[in-house]
Residue frames relative to the residue before (quaternion, step in Angstrom):
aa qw qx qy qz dx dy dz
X 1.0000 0.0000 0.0000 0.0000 0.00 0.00 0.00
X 0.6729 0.5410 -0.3596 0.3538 3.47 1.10 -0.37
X 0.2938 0.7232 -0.4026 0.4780 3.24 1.82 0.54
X 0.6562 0.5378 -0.2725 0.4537 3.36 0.47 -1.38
X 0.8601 0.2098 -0.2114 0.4142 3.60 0.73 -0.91
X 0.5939 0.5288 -0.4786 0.3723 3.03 0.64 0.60
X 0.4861 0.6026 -0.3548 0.5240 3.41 1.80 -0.51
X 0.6936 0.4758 -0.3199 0.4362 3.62 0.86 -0.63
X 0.5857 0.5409 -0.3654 0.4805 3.47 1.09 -1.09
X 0.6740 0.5484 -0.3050 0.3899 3.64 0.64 -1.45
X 0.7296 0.4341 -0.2507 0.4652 3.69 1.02 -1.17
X 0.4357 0.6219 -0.4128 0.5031 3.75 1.32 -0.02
X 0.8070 0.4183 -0.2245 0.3512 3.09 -0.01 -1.78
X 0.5674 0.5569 -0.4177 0.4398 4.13 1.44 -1.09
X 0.6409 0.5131 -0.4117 0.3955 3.66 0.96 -1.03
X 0.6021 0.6053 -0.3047 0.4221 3.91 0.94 -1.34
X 0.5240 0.7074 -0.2770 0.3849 3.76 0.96 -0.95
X 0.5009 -0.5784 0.5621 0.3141 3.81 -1.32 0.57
X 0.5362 -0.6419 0.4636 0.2924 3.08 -1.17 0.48
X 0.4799 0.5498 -0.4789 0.4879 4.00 1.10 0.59
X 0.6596 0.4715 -0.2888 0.5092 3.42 1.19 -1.47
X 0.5478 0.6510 -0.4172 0.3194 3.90 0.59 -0.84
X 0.6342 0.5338 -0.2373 0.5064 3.35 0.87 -2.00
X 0.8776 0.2731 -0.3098 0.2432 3.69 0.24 -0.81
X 0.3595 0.7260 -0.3904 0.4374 3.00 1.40 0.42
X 0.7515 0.2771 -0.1411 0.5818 3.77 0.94 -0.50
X 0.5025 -0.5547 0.4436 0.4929 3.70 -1.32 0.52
X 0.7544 -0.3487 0.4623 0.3092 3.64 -1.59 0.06
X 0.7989 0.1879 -0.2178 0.5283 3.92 0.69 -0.72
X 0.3626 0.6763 -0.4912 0.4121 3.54 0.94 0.96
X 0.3183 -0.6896 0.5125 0.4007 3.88 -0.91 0.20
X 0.1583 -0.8301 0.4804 0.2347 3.86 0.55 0.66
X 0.5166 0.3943 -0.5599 0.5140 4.09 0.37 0.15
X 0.6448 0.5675 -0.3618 0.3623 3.69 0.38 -0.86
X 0.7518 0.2460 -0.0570 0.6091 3.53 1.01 -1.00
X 0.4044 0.4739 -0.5787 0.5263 3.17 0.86 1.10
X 0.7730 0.3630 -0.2594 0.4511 3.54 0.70 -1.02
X 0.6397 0.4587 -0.3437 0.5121 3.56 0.66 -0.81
X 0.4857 0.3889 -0.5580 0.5491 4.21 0.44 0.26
X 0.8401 0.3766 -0.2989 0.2513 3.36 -0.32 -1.45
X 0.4209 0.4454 -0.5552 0.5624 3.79 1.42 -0.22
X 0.7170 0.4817 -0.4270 0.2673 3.29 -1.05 -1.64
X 0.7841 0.3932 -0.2223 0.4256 3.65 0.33 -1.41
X 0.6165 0.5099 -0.3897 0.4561 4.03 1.20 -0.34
X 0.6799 0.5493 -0.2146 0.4358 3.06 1.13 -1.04
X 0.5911 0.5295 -0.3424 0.5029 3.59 1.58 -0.57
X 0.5576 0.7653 -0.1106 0.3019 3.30 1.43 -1.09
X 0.7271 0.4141 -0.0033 0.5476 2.82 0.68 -1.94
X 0.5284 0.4525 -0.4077 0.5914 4.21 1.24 -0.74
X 0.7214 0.5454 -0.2621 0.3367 3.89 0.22 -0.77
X 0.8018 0.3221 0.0985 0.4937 2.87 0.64 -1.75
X 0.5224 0.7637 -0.3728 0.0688 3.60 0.51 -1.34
X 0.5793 0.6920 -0.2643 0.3403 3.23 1.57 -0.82
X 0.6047 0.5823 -0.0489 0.5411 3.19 1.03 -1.46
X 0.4999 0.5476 -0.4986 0.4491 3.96 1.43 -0.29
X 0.3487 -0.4999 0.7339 0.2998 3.60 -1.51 0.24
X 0.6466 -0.4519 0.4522 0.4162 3.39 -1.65 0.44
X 0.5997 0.5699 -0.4020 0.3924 3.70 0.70 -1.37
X 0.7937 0.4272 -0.2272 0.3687 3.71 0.48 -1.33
X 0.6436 0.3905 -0.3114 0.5800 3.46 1.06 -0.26
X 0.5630 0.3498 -0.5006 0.5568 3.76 0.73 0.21
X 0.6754 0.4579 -0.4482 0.3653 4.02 -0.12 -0.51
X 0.5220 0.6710 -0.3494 0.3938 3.57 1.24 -0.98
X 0.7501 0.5295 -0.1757 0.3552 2.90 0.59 -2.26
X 0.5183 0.7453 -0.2067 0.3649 3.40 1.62 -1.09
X 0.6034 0.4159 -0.1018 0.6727 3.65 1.27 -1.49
X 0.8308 0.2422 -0.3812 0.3253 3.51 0.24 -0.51
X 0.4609 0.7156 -0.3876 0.3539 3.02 1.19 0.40
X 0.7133 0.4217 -0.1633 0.5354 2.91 0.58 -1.57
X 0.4608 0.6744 -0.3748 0.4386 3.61 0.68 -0.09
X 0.7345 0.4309 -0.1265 0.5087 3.38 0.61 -1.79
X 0.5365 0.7221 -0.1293 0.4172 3.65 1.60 -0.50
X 0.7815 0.0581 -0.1262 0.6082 2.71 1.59 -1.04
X 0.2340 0.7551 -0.4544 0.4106 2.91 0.69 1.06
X 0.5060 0.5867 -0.4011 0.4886 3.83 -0.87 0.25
X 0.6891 -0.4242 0.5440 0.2219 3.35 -2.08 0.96
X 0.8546 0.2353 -0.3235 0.3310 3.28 0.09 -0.56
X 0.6677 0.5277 -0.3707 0.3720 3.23 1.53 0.13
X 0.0863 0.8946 -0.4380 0.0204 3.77 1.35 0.38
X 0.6913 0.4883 -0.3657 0.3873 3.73 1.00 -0.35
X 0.5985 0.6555 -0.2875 0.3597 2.83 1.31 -0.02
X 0.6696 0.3322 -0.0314 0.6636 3.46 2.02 -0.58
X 0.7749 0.2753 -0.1575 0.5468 3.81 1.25 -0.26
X 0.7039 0.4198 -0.3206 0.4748 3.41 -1.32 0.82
X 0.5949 -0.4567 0.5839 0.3108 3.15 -1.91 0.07
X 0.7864 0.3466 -0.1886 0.4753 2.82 -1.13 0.87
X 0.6548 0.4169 -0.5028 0.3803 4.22 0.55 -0.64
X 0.4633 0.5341 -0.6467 0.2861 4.09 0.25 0.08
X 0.8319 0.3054 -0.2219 0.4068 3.90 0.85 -0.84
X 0.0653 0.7155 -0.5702 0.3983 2.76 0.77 1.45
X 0.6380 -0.4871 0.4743 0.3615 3.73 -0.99 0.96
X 0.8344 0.4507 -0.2004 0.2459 2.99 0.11 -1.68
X 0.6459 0.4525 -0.3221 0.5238 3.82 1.73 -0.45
X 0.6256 0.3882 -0.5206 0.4323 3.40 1.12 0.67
X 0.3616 0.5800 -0.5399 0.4912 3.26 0.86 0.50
X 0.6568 0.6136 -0.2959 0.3233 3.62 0.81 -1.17
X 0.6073 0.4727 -0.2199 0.5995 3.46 1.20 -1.81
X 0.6343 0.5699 -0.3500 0.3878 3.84 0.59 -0.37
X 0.7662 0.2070 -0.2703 0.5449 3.71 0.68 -0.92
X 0.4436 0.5842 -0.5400 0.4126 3.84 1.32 0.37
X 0.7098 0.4005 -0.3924 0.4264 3.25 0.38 -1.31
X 0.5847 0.6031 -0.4078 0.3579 4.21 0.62 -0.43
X 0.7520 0.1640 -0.2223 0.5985 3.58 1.34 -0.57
X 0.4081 0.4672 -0.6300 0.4673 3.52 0.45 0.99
X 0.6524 0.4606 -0.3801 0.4667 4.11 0.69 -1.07
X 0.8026 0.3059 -0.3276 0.3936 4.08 0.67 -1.03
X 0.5253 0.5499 -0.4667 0.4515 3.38 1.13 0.74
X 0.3433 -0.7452 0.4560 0.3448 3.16 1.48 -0.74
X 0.4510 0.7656 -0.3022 0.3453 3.33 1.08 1.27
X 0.1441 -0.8723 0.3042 0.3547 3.27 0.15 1.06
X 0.7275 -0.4504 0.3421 0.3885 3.67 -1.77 0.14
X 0.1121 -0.8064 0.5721 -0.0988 3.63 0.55 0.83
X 0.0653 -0.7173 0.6467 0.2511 3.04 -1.66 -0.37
X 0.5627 -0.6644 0.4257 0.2461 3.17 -0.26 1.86
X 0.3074 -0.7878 0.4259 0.3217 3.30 -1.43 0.84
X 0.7157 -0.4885 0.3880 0.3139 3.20 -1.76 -0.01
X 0.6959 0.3282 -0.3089 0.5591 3.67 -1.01 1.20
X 0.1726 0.8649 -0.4112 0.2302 3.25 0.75 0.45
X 0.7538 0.2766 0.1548 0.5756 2.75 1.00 -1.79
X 0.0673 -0.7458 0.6152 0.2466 4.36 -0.89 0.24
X 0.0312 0.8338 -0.5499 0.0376 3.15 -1.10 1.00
X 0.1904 -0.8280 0.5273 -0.0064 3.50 -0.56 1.22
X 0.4622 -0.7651 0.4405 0.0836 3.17 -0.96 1.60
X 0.0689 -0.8543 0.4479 0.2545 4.06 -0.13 0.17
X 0.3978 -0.7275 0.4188 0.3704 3.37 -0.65 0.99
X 0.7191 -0.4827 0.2494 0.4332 3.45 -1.38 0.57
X 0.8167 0.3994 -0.2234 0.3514 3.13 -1.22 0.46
X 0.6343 0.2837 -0.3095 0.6492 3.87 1.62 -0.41
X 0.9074 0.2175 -0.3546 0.0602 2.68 -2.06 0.43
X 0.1129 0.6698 -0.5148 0.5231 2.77 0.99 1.76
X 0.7794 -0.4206 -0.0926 0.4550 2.91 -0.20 2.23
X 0.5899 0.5747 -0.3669 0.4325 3.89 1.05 0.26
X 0.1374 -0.7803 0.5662 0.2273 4.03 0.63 1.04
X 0.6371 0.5203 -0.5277 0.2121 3.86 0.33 -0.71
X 0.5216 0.5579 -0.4685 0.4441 3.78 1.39 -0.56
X 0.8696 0.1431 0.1359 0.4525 3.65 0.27 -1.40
């Protein structure tokens, strides 16, 4: 179980991170706002089933806070916010590194930078995996 939290701490701390340090954290043909957010659900949610008890109110309200505003920006019409060069420095994802770095302090966690390889991720060359998983 002490997996779970560190996968959570680790996905906190990528969100808390500049937006140079983000990018290198992931390969290059990843969407890396995208997998900034999809780590940090998957791993709260893994968290919070495990752990959740053991949250103080304070820490489950700062959480809820990030995962909010997340889900906020989220949506079709908000695509610059999650695509392209350039959409980590967007105003709005320093707001992000802002309510990370708030539940990394009420956990009592420090601002690291989470290591690298965390995650395996396999790239498909053009034209496979399209509905065939053995390609991709």
């Amino acid at each position: 179980m002490e997996v779970v939290k560190q996968q959570f701490q680790w996905a906190v701390q990528a969100l808390a991170q500049p937006a140079d340090v983000q990018l290198a954290l992931f390969p290059p043909f990843v969407v890396v706002a995208d997998e900034l957010a999809l780590d940090f659900d998957n791993w709260w949610k893994t968290f919070e089933s495990n752990f959740g008890d053991s949250c103080s109110r304070q820490q489950r309200q700062v959480v809820a806070g990030l995962d909010q505003f997340l889900n906020e920006m989220s949506g079709p019409e908000k695509s610059e916010l999650w695509l392209g060069p350039g959409c980590l420095n967007h105003p709005k994802w320093d707001e992000v590194r802002q309510l990370a770095a708030d539940v990394l302090s009420t956990f009592g966690w420090p601002l690291d930078v989470p290591p690298l390889g965390r995650a395996l991720y396999r790239r498909c060359e053009s034209g496979k995996g399209k509905g065939d998983q053995s390609d991709c």
